[in-house]
N, C-alpha and C positions, 0 to 999 in steps of 0.2 A: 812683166806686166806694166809696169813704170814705160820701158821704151814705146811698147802698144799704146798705151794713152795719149802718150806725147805725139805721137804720130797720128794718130785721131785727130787730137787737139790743133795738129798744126796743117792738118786739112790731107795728108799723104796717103791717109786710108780712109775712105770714103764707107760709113757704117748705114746700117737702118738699126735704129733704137737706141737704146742710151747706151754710152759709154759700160757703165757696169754690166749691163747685160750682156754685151760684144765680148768682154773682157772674162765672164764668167764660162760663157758660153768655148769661148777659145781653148782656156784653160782646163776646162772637163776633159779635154782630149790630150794633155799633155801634162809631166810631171812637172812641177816649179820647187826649181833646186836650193836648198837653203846658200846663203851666203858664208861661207865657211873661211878659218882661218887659213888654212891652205889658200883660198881662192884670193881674199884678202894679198897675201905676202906675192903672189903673182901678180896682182896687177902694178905691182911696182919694180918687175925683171924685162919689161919691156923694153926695146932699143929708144933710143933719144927720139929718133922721129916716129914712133907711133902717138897715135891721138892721143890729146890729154885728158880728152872729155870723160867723167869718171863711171858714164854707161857703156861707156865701148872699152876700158879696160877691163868693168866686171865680166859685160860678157864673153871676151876674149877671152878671159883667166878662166872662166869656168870651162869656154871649150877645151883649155888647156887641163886642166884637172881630170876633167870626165876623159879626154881623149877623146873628140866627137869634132867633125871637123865644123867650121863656122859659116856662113850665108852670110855674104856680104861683097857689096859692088864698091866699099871702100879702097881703094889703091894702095893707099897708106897702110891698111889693117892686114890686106893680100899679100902684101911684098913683108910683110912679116915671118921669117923663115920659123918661127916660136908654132906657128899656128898653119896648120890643113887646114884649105879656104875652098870653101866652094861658091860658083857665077857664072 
């Protein structure tokens, strides 16, 4: 929900209505996974060159835990062999 906003916020996703409503609305159709100690201890077995940024290790670590592969036109997060990418 965090990365959703931010990309609202920073003009990438283009809404009608308010933020919260976009975001509740979104999320009525999808499960939001709690942040677990498992997902925590992964986002720090990633290789030296993945992203630092600490919204692209969580969500990385969690495709990793669930085993679900990721969306994402990241280069850096793709050539990740830790992670099934899909784009």
């Amino acid at each position: 929900m965090v990365e959703l906003a931010g990309l609202i916020e920073r003009g990438r996703i283009r809404i009608h209505g308010s933020i919260e409503a976009v975001i509740a609305n979104f999320t009525n159709e999808l499960a939001v996974l709690p942040l677990t100690l498992e997902i925590a201890v992964l986002t720090a077995q990633f290789p030296s060159d993945f992203p630092r940024d600490p919204s692209d290790r969580i969500i990385a670590a969690t495709a990793r835990a669930e085993g679900i592969p990721l969306v994402t036109a990241d280069e850096r997060i793709r050539s990740c062999p830790l992670l099934k990418t899909i784009w």
